[in-house]
TORLUM-995508 format. One record per residue (C-alpha): x, y, z. Coordinates in steps of 0.05 Angstrom, whole numbers, padded with zeros to 5 digits. Example, Ala and Ser with C-alpha at 12.3 -4.5 7.8 and 13.67 -1.06 7.14 Angstrom:
00246,-00090,00156 .
00273,-00021,00143 .
This chain:
00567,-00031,-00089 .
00550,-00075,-00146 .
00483,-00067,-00166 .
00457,-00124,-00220 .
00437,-00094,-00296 .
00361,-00119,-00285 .
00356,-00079,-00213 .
00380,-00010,-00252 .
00329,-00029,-00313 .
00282,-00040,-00259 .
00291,00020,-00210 .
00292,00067,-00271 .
00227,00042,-00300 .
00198,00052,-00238 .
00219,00129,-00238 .
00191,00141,-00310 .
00139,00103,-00289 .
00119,00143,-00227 .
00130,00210,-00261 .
00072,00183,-00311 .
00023,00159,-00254 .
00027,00224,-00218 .
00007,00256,-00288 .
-00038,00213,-00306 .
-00077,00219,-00238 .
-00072,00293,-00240 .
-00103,00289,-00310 .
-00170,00244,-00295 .
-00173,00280,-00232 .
-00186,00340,-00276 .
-00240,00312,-00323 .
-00269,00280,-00264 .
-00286,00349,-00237 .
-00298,00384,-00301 .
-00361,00393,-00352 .
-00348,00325,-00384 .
-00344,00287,-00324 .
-00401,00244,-00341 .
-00366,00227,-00409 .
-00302,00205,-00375 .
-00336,00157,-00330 .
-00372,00126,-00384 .
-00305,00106,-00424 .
-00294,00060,-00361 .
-00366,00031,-00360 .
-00361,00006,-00433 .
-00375,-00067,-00442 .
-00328,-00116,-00467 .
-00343,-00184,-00472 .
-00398,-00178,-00415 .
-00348,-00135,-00367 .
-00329,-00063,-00355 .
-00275,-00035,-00391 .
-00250,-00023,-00317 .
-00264,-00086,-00289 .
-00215,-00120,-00344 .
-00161,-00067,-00321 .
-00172,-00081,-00246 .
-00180,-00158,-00253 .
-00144,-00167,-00316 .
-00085,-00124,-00334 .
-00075,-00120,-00259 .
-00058,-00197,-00253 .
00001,-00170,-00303 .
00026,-00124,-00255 .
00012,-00167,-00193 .
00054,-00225,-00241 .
00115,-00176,-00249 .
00117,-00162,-00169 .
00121,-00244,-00156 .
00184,-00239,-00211 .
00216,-00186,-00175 .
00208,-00213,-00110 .
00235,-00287,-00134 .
00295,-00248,-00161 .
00305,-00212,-00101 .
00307,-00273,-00061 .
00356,-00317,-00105 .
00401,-00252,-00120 .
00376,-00195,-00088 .
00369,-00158,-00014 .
00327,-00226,00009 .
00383,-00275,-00020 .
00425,-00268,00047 .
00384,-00290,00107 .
00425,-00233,00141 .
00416,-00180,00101 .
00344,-00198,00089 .
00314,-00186,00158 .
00329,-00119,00160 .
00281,-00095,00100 .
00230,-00157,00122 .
00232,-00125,00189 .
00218,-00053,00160 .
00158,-00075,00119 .
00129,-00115,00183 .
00133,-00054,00223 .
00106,-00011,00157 .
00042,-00057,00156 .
00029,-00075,00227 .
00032,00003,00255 .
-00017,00034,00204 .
-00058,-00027,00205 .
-00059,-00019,00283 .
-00080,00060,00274 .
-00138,00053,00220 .
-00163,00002,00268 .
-00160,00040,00320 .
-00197,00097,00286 .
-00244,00057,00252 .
-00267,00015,00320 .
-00337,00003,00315 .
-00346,00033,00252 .
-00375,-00016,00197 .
-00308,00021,00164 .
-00259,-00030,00201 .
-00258,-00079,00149 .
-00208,-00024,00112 .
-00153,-00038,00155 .
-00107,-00062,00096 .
-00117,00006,00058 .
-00051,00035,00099 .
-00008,-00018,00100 .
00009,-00013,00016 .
00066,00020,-00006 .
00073,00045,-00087 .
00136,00024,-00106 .
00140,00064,-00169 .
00113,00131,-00124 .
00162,00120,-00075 .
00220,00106,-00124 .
00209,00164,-00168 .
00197,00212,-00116 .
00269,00186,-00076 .
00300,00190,-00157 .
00287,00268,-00150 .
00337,00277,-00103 .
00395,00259,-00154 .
00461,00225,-00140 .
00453,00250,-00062 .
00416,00187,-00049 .
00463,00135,-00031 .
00450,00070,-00074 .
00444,00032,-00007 .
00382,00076,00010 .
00352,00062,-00063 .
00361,-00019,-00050 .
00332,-00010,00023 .
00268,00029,-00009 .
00264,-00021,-00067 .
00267,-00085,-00024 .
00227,-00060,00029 .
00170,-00041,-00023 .
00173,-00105,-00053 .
00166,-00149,00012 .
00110,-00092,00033 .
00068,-00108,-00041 .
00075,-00183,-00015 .
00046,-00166,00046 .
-00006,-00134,00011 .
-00023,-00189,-00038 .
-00025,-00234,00030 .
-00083,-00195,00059 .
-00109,-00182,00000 .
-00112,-00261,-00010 .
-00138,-00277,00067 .
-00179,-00216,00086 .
-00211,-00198,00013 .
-00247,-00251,-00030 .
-00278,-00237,-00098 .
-00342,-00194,-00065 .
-00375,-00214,-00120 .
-00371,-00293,-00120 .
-00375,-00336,-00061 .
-00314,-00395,-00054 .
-00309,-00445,-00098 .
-00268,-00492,-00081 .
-00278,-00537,-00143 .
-00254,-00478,-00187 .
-00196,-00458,-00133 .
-00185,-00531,-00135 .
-00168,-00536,-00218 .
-00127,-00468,-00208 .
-00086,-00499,-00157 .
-00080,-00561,-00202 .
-00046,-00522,-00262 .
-00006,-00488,-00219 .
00025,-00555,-00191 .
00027,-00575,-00265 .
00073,-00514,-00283 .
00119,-00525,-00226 .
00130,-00590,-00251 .
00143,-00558,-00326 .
00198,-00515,-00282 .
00225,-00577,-00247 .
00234,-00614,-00312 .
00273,-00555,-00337 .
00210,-00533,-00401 .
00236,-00469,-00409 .
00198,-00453,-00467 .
00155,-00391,-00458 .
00084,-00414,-00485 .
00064,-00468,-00437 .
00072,-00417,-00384 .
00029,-00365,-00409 .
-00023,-00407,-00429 .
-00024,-00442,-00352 .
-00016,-00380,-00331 .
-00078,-00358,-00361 .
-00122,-00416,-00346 .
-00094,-00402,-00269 .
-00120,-00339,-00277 .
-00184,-00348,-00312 .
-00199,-00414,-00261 .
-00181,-00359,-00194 .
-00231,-00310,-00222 .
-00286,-00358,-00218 .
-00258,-00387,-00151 .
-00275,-00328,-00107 .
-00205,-00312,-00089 .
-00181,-00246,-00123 .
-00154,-00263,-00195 .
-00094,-00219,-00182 .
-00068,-00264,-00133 .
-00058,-00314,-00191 .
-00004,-00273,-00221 .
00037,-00278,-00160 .
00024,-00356,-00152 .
00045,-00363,-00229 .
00101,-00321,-00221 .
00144,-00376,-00177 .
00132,-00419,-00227 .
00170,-00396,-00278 .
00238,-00425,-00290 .
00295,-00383,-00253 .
00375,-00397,-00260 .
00412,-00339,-00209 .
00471,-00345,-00254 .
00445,-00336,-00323 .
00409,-00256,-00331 .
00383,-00296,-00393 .
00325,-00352,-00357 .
00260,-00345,-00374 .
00247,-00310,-00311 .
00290,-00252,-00324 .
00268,-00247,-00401 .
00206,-00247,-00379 .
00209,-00187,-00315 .
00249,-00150,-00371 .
00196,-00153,-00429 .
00137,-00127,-00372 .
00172,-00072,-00346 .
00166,-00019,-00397 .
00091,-00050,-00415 .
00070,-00044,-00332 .
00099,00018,-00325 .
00077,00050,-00383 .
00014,00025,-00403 .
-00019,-00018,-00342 .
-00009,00032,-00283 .
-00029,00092,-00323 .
-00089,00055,-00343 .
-00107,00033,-00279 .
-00098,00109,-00250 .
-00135,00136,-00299 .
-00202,00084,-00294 .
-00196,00083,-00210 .
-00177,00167,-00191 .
-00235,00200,-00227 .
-00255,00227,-00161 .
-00302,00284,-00146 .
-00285,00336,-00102 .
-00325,00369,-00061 .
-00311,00427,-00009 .
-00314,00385,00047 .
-00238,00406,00064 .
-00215,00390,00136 .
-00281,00357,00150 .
-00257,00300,00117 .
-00204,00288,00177 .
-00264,00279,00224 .
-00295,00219,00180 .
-00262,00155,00223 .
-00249,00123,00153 .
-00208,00184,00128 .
-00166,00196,00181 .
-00148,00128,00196 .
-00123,00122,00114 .
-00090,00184,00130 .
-00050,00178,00205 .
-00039,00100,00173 .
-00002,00125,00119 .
00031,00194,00141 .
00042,00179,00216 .
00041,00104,00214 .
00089,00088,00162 .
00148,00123,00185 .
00140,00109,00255 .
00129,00032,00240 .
00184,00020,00192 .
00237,00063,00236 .
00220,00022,00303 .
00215,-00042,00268 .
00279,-00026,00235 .
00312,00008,00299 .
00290,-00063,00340 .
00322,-00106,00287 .
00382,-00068,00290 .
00387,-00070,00371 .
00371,-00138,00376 .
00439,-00156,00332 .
00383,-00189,00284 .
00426,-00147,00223 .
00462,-00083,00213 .
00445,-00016,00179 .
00473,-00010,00101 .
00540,00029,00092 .
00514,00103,00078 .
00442,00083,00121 .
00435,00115,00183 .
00363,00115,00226 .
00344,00185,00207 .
00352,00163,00132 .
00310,00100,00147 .
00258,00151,00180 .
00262,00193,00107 .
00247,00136,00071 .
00190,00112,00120 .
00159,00173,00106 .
00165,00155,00036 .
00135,00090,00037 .
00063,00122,00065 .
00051,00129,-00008 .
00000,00081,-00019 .
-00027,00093,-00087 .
-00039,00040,-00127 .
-00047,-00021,-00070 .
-00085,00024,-00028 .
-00133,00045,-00076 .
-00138,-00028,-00102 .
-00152,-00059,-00033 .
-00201,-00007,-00024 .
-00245,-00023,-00070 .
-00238,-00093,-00054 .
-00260,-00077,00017 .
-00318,-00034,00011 .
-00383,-00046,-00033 .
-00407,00022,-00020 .
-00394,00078,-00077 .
-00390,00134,-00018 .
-00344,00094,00026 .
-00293,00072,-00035 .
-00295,00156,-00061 .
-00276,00173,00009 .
-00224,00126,00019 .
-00193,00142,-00050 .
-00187,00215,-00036 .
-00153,00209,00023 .
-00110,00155,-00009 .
-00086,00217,-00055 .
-00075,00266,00002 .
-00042,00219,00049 .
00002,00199,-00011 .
00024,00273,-00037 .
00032,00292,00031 .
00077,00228,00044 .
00112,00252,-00014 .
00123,00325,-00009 .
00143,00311,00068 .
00182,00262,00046 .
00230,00290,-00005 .
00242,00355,00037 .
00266,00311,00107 .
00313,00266,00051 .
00331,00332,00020 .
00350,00363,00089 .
00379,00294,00104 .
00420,00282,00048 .
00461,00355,00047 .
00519,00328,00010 .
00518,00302,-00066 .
00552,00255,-00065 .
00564,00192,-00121 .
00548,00127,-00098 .
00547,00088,-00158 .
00600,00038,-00146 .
C-alpha cells in the first residue's frame, strides 16, 4: 500500500505527540494533588490582555488545532481514505456508529438528570491517544488498520466540531448574528482569494484571524472558525507543495508539541478524592464511562459490520471485524474533545471535575484494554509497509 509522505509525517507526529500528552497529564495531575496545588492553578488564572492564561489556550491556541483537523480532513477527502466515495463509507460509517451509540448510552444514563446536556462528552475520539497507543504495537499493525484508525478519528473530530457547533454556543455570550454575520462575510471573501488562485500565505492568516476574532464575539465557539477557515485555503491534490499542505506540515510539530500539551496541562489539574467506585453510581460518570468503554467499540463494530453486509464497501486487505472491534476499543479515548466539550457543556465547577475524571479513566481503560485485545489480535509481526 502506498501511503502519501504527509500521512507518515502526520501519523508519526501524532505518536510523539500522544506519548507527550499522556506525560504531560500524568504530570499536572500530580501537582494538582500535591502541596502546591494552589500555585499550579494560579499559573492558568493569570490575566492577559483581560483573559485567563487558560481561556487563550482553550479559545485561542485551540482554534490552531481545530484549523489543522479541517486541513487534514480536506486532504483526506481530495487524496485520502474519503477521496473514493467507496472506500469512504466504510470509516464514515464507523465514526456514525462511534458517535451515535455512546451518545445513545450517556443519554440514557443521564435521563432526567440536568446532566443530559453532556451527551457529546462520549462521542470524541483523541486522535493522537489513539494513534500512539495502536504505534506501541510495532510493525504487527497492518498499515490498513493505521489508515482505518486515522480516517475514522478524523471524520469522528468532525463530528465533534458539528455538535460542538449546533448543541454548544459560547455560554458566555448570547448570538450575535451581526458579528456571525461579518465572520461569515470574510470567510466568503477568502474562498474567493482560493478561487482566484491568491496563494500567498498572509491574506489567509490575517482573514483567518479576523474569522476568528469576529466568531468569538458571535456566540458560536471560536474554535469552530479554524475548521471553517481551513477549507478555504488553496488545495492542488497533485502538488504536496500548495499552500494547504505547507501549511498542515508547518502545524504539526507546533500542535503536537506545544498546543496539546498546553491544553492538558491548563484543563487535567484534577483533584482526587477517595470517592473510588462511587463515582460509577453518579449518572454523569458512568454514562462518560459505558459511552466511551462499552459504547465505542460496540458502535463502530456494528456500524462497520452493517456497512459491510449491506455491500455499501468492503473490509481493508489485512482488516478483519475482530481488528475493527480492537480499534473500536481504541477510539473510546476521548481526551482532548471530550474534555473540551465538557466544559463547554456544563457551567458548574463540580459537574465539569466529575466529567473530566472520568474522561481520564474511561480513556486509560480504553487504552490499556485496547492494546492487550490488538496485541492478542495481532500475534504475528508482520511488515506491512508497502
Amino acid at each position: 500500500m502506498i501511503v502519501s509522505k504527509l500521512f507518515n509525517q502526520f501519523f508519526h507526529s501524532q505518536t510523539s505527540g500522544g506519548i507527550l500528552l499522556i506525560f504531560c497529564t500524568a504530570f499536572s495531575l500530580l501537582l494538582a494533588n500535591s502541596p502546591i496545588a494552589e500555585s499550579y492553578d494560579s499559573i492558568w488564572e493569570i490575566n492577559l490582555f483581560g483573559h485567563h492564561f487558560s481561556h487563550w489556550i482553550n479559545d485561542g491556541l485551540m482554534a490552531i488545532f481545530f484549523f489543522l483537523i479541517g486541513l487534514e480532513l480536506k486532504r483526506e477527502v481530495f487524496v485520502g481514505e474519503l477521496s473514493d466515495t467507496k472506500k469512504a463509507i466504510l470509516p464514515v460509517f464507523a465514526a456514525l456508529g462511534g458517535m451515535l451509540i455512546p451518545a445513545f448510552i450517556f443519554f440514557f444514563t443521564n435521563k432526567g438528570t440536568d446532566t443530559i446536556h453532556g451527551f457529546g462528552i462520549p462521542m470524541a475520539t483523541d486522535i493522537a491517544f489513539a494513534v500512539a497507543i495502536i504505534t506501541m504495537l510495532g510493525k504487527r499493525v497492518p498499515l490498513s488498520l493505521k489508515v482505518f484508525l486515522t480516517a475514522l478519528a478524523v471524520i469522528d473530530d468532525l463530528g465533534a466540531i458539528i455538535v460542538i457547533a449546533l448543541f454548544y454556543p459560547n455560554p458566555e455570550l448570547p448570538l450575535d448574528f451581526t458579528q456571525f454575520g461579518i465572520a461569515i462575510a470574510i470567510l466568503l471573501g477568502l474562498f474567493a482569494l482560493n478561487k482566484l488562485k491568491i496563494k500567498s500565505m498572509i491574506p489567509y492568516i490575517i482573514g483567518g484571524i479576523a474569522v476568528w476574532w469576529f466568531m468569538l464575539h458571535s456566540g458560536i465557539h471560536a474554535t469552530i472558525a479554524g475548521v471553517l477557515v481551513a477549507f478555504t485555503i488553496p488545495f492542488d491534490k497533485d502538488d504536496s507543495k500548495s499552500l494547504s499542505a505547507k501549511m498542515e506540515h508547518a502545524l504539526h510539530l507546533p500542535v503536537a508539541f506545544i498546543i496539546l500539551p498546553l491544553f492538558a496541562l491548563a484543563n487535567t489539574a484534577i483533584r482526587i478524592d477517595g470517592g473510588g467506585l462511587a463515582h460509577f453510581s453518579i449518572p454523569l460518570a458512568s454514562g462518560i464511562f459505558l459511552g466511551l468503554v462499552v459504547g465505542k467499540p460496540v458502535g463502530i463494530t456494528l456500524f462497520t459490520w452493517i456497512a459491510v453486509k449491506l455491500g455499501l464497501c468492503e473490509l481493508p486487505t489485512a482488516v478483519n471485524f475482530k481488528r475493527v472491534f480492537g480499534v473500536g476499543i481504541l477510539g473510546g479515548i476521548g481526551f482532548t474533545m471530550s474534555i473540551f466539550v465538557s466544559m463547554l457543556a456544563f457551567k458548574d465547577p463540580s459537574y465539569i471535575n466529575e466529567a473530566k475524571l472520568m474522561i481520564l479513566v474511561a480513556s486509560l481503560t480504553a487504552a490499556i484494554v485496547g492494546f492487550i485485545v490488538l496485541k492478542i489480535l495481532l500475534t504475528t509481526k508482520q511488515d506491512y509497509s508497502d
